[in-house]
C-alpha positions in Angstrom: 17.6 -10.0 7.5 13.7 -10.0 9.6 11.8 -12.7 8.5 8.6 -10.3 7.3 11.9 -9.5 5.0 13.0 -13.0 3.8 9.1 -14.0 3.5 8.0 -10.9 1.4 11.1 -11.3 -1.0 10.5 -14.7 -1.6 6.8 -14.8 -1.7 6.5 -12.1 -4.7 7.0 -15.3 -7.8 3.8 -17.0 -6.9 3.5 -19.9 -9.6 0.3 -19.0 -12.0 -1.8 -18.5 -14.7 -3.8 -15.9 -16.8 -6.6 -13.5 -16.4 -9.2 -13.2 -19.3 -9.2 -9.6 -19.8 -8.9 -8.5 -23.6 -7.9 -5.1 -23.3 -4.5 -5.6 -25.4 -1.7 -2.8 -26.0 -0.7 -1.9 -29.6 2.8 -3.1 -29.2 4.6 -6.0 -28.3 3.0 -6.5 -24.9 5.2 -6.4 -21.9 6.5 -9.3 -20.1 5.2 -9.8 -16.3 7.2 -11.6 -13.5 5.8 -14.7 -11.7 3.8 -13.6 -8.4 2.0 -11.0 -9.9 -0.8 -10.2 -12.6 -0.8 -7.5 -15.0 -3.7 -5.9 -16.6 -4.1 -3.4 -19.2 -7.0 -1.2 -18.3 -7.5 1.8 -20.2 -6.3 3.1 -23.3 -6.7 6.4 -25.4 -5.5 8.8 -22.9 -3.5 11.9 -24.0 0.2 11.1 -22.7 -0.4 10.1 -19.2 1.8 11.3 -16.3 1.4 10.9 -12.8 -1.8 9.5 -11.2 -3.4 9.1 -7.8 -6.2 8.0 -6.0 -9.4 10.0 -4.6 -11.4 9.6 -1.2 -13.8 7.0 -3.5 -11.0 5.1 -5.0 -11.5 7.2 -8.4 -8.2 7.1 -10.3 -7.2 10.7 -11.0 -4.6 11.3 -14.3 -2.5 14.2 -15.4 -1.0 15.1 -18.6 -3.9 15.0 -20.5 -4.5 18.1 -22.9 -8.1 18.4 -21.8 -7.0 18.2 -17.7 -7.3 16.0 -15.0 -9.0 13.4 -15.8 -11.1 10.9 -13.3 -11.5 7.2 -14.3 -14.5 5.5 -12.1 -13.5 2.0 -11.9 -15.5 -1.2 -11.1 -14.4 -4.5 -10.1 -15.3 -7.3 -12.6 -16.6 -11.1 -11.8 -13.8 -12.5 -14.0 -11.1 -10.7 -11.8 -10.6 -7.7 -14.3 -11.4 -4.0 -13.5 -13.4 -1.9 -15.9 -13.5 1.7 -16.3 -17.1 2.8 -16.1 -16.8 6.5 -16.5 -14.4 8.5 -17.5 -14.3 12.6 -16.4 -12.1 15.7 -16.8 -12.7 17.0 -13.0 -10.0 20.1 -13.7 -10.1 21.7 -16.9 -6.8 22.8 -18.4 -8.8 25.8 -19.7 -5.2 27.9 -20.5 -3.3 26.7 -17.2 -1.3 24.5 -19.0 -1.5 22.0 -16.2 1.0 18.9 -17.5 2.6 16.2 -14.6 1.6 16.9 -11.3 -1.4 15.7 -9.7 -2.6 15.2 -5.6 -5.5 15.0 -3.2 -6.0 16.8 -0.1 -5.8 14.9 3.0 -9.6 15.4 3.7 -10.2 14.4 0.0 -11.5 17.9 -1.0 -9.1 19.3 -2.7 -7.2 18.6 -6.2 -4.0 19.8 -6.4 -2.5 20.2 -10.0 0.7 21.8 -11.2 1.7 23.4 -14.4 5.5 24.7 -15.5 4.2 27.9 -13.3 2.2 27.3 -10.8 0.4 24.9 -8.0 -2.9 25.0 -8.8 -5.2 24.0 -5.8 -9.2 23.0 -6.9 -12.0 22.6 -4.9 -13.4 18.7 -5.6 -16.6 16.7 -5.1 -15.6 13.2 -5.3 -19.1 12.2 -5.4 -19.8 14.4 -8.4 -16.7 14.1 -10.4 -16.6 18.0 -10.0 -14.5 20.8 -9.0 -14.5 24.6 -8.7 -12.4 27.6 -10.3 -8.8 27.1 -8.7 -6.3 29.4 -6.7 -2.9 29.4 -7.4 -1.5 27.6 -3.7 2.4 28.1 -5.2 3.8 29.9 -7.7 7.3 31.2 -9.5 8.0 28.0 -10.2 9.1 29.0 -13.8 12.4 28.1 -15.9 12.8 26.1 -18.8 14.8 22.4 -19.3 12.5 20.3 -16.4 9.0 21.6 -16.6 7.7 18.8 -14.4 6.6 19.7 -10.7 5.7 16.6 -8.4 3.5 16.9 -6.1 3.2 14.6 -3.3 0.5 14.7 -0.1 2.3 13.0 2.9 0.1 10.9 5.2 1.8 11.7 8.5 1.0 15.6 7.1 -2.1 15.8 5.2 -2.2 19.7 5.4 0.9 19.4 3.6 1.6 19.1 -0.3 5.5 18.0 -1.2 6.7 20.0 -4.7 9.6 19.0 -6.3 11.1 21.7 -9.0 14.2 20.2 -11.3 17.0 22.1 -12.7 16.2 24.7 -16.0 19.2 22.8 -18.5 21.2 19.3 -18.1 24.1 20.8 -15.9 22.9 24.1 -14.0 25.4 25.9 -12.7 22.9 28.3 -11.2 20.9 25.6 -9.4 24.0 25.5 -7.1 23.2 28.6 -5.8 20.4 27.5 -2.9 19.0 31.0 -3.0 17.3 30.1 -7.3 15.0 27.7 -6.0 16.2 25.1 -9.0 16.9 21.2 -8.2 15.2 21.5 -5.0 12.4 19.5 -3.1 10.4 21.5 -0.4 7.1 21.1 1.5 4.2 23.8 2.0 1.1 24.1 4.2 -1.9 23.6 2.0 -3.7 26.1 4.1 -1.9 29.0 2.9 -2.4 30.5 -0.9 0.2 32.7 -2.8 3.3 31.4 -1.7 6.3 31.5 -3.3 8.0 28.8 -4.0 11.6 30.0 -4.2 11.3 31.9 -0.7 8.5 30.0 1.2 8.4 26.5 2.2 10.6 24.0 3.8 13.7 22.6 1.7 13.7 19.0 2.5 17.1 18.8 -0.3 18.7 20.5 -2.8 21.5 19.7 -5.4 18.5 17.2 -6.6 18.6 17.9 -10.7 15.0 16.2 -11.5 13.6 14.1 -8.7 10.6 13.7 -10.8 9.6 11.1 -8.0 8.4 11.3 -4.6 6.9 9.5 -1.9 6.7 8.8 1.9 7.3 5.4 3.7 5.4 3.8 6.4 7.4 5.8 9.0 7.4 9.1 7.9 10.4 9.1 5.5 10.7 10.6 2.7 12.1 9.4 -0.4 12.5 10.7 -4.0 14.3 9.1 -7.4 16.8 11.5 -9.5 17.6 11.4 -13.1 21.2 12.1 -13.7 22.3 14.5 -16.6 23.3 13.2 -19.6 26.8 13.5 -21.9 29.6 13.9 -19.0 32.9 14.1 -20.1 36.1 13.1 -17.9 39.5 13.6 -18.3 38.6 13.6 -22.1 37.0 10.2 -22.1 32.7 10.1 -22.8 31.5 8.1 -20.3 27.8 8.8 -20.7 26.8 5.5 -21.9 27.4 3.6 -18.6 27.7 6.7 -16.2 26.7 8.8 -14.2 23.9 6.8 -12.1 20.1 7.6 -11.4 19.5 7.9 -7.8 17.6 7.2 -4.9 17.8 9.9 -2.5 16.3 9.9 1.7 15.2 13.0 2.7 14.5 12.1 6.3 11.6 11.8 8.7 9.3 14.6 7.9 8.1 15.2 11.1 11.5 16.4 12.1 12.1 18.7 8.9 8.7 20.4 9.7 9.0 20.4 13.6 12.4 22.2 13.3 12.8 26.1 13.0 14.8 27.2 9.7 15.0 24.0 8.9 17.1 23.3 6.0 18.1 20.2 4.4 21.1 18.8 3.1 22.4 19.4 -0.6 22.6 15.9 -2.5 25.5 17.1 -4.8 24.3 18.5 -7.9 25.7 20.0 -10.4 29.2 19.1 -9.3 28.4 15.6 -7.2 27.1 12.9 -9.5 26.8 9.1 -8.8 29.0 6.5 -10.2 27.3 3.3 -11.7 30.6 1.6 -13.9 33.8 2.6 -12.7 35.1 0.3 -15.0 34.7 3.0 -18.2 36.0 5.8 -16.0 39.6 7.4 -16.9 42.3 7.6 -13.7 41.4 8.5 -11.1 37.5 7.6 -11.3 38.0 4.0 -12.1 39.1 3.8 -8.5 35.7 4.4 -7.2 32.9 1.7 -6.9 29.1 1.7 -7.9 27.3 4.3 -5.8 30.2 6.3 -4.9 30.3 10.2 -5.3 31.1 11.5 -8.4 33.1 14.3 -8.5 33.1 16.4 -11.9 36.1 18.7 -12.7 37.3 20.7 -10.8 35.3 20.2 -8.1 37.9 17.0 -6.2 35.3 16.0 -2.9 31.9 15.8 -2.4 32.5 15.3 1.2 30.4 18.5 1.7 27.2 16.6 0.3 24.9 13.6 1.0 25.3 10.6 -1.2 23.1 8.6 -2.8 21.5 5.9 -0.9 20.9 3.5 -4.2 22.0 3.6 -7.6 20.6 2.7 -10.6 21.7 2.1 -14.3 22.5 5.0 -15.9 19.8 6.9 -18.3 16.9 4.8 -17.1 15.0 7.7 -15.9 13.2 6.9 -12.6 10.2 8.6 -12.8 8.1 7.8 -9.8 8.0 5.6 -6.4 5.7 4.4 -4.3 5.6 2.2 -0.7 3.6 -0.8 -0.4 1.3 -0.5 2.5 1.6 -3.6 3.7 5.0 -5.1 1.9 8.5 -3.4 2.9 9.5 -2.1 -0.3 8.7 0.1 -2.8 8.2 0.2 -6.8 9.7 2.1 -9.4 8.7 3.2 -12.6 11.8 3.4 -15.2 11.0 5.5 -17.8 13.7 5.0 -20.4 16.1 7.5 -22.2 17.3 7.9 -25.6 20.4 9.2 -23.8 22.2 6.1 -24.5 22.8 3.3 -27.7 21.8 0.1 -25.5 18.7 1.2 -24.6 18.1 0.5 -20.7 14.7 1.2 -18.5 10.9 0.5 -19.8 10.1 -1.3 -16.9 8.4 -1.3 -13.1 10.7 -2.8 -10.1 10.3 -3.8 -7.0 13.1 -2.3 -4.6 13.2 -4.7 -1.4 13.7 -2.9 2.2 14.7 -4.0 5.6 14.6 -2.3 8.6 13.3 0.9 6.8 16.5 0.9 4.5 16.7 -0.7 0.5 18.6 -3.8 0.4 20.3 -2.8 -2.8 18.3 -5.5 -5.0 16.1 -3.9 -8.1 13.9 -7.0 -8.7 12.2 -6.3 -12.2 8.2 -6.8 -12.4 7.2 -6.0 -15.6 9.7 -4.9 -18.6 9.7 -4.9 -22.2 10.9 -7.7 -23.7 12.7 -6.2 -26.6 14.0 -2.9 -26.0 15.3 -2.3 -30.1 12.3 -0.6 -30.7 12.7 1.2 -27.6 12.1 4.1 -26.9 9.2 4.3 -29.9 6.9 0.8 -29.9 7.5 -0.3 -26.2 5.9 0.2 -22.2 7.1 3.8 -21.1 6.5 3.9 -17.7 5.8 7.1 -15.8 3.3 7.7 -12.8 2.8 5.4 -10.1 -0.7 4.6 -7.3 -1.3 2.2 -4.5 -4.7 1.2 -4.0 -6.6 0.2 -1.0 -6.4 -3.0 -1.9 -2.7 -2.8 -2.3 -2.5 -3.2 -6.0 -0.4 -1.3 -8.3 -1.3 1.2 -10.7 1.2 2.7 -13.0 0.8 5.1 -16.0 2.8 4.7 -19.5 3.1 8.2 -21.1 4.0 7.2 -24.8 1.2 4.6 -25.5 -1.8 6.7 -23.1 -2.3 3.8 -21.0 -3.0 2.5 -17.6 -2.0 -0.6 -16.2 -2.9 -2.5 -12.8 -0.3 -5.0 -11.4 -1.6 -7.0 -8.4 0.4 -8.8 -6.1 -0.8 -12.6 -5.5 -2.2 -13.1 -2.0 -2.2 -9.4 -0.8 -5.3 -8.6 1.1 -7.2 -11.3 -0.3 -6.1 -11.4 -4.2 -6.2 -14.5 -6.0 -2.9 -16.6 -5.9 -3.9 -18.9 -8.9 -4.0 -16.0 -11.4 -1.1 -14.4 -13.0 -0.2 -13.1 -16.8 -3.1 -10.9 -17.3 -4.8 -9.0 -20.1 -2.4 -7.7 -22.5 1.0 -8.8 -20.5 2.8 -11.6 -21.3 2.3 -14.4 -19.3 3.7 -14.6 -15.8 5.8 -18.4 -16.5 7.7 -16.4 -19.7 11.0 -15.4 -17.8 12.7 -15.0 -21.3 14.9 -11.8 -20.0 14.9 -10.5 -16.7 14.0 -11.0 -13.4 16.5 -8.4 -11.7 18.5 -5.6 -12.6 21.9 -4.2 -10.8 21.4 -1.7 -8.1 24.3 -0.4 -6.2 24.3 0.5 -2.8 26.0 4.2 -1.9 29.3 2.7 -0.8 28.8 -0.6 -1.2 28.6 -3.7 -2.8 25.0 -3.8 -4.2 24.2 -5.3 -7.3 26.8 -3.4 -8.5 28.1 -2.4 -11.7 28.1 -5.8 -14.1 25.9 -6.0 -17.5 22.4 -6.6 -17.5 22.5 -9.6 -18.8 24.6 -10.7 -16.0 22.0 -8.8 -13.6 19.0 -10.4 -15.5 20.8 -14.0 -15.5 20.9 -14.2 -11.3 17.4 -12.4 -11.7 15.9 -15.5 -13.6 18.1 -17.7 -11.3 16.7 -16.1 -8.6 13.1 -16.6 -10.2 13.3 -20.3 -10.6 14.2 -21.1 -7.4 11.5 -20.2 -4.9 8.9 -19.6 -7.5 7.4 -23.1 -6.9 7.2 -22.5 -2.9 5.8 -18.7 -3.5 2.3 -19.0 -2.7 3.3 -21.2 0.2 5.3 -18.5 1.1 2.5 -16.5 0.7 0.1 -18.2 3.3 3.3 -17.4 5.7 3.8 -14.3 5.1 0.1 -13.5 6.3 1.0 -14.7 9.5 3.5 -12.9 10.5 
């Protein structure tokens, strides 16, 4: 393990206290790990999806009936932002636009998707304005997953990333490559009318709902998968505990786009699924481990596919990532599913990296405490941004919120201030600090409870949070 590794793993449960911002949520608020702060900062937004940042640091929302909706934010004395205005820049106006939202490299352009159709508008990020769209991709259409992520790669910024899931929870169809279903593929923004089942570059396929995507520091690409629900084996429901969500590396992108015909691998769906408990599988699938291909009857080998390179607890929906600029990791947003009795999810995690590769740990940053209400009165976490200053911005689709976590002694933030308006405070480690992920093949955090997981989480917590912001002051050295 580097040392920017160690340092950065250790130094995120900085000892604090609490921000004074009064913006609360209307449910139990959500617990917030030490190291960071957590704000609530706008409320009152029509379910929330995924978000990004303009050219002016406006924060840009989808999922809103009325459209796209711009937030103008200002920085307060007492540490809290503030929305100042509030703007719908890209009228739904009958386009049904619903999940998908991007910028344009040069910052002129809003991208926005609906179940149809990329949508590509003209924007003034001074104004708050756009103009009438033009559709940049379209027969995107079938029904089950209506969401289309959109992504714009920095190593490509004439380049918009679309990911289209599968049209029911096991597609048979989508295992044809030639449907265009469960498949993530990149276009040139430059070009209008293109079709996404026969234009494009398939970065991956056999991917049932990678609802997120995102590039790391080096030009990899990354995306998280929700697995399908209510798999049978050998007679037995295993659904509760199995199959795994995924984490899934697509590769560098400049060598998928340099390449003629390139075409990238299949990741196994709808006969390759991810094991997260062997230990509730039937003979012969209780000989596998956490992370391991999944094989479901009668397909026998998924030798023919990519694995997964992380697994995470079954049914807690992943439903966005996002690299830290300056931190090697990334964070997660885990929706939730009522796909299971225990419920599992409602949270943001940190997922550690070294040497460009996850170490397997899920460290949880903020969760909901109580998860019997779940998945009604508690934090739904969908959309995730990065901000210039490298604080975290996530959207919660159920509740029409917005939340900023900051980490403590990132590009100047303060390390005596944690908690923050509407989250409980950061010292409260009354569940978890760290949930099992499994590494594809290997040990990982593997396949226990989480209780057990949050246990060695809080564990984990207590014993370098009282050297974290010294930690901290090393870490900007190196």
């Amino acid at each position: 393990m580097t040392l920017l590794t160690i340092l950065s793993t250790l130094a995120l449960p900085a000892l604090a206290q609490a921000l004074s911002c009064t913006l609360t949520p209307d449910y139990e608020p959500p617990v917030v790990a030490p190291g960071y702060t957590l704000q609530l900062v706008v409320k009152g937004i029509n379910t929330p999806r995924h978000i990004t940042f303009d050219d002016r640091g406006n924060l840009l929302v989808a999922g809103d009936r009325s459209g796209i909706i711009a937030l103008e934010l200002a920085e307060g004395q007492d540490g809290c932002v503030e929305v100042m205005r509030r703007v719908v820049v890209a009228e739904n106006g009958g386009l049904d636009l619903y999940h998908g939202v991007a910028v344009s490299g040069d910052g002129r352009t809003i991208f926005a998707s609906s179940t149809t159709t990329v949508h590509a508008f003209p924007y003034n990020s001074t104004t708050l304005s756009t103009l009438p769209p033009t559709a940049l991709i379209t027969n995107l259409t079938n029904p089950g997953h209506i969401t289309r992520t959109l992504y714009t790669p920095h190593t490509h910024p004439n380049t918009l990333l679309v990911s289209r899931g599968s049209e029911s929870n096991i597609d048979a169809g989508s295992g044809d490559i030639t449907t265009g279903r469960s498949q993530l593929k990149a276009f040139s923004t430059l070009t209008t009318g293109q079709d996404f089942t026969t234009s494009g570059t398939l970065l991956g396929w056999g991917l049932r709902n990678s609802v997120g995507v995102a590039q790391d520091n080096v030009g990899g690409v990354w995306s998280v998968e929700n697995a399908p629900d209510s798999i049978v084996l050998e007679g037995m429901d295993v659904n509760e505990r199995n199959p795994a969500e995924e984490l899934n590396y697509h590769g560098l992108l400049p060598t998928a786009l340099e390449t003629p015909n390139y075409v990238g691998p299949s990741y196994g769906y709808p006969t390759c699924l991810t094991v997260w408990d062997p230990t509730v599988l039937p003979a012969p699938y209780s000989a596998l481990a956490v992370g391991d291909p999944l094989p479901l009857p009668p397909v026998t080998s998924c030798s023919n596919t990519t694995a997964a390179t992380l697994a995470f607890d079954a049914h807690t929906a992943p439903l966005d990532i996002k690299f830290h600029p300056t931190l090697p990791g990334a964070f997660v947003t885990f929706h939730g599913s009522s796909a299971r009795k225990e419920p599992a999810g409602y949270k943001v995690s940190w997922l550690p990296f070294m040497d460009d590769t996850p170490t397997g740990e899920v460290l949880d940053v903020v969760w909901t405490r109580n998860r019997t209400g779940c998945p009604g009165a508690c934090l739904r976490p969908v959309g995730l941004a990065v901000d210039k200053r490298g604080r975290v911005w996530f959207s919660a689709d159920r509740s029409g919120e917005v939340w900023l976590i900051t980490v403590l002694g990132v590009n100047g933030t303060n390390e005596t201030e944690s908690g923050g308006g509407g989250g409980t405070g950061a010292n409260e480690t009354a569940e978890t600090g760290t949930s099992g992920g499994g590494e594809a093949g290997g040990s990982g955090s593997g396949s226990g409870s989480e209780q057990e997981s949050a246990a060695a989480g809080r564990a984990g917590w207590d014993a370098v949070g009282v050297v974290g912001v010294a930690v901290w002051a090393l870490l900007a050295l190196v």
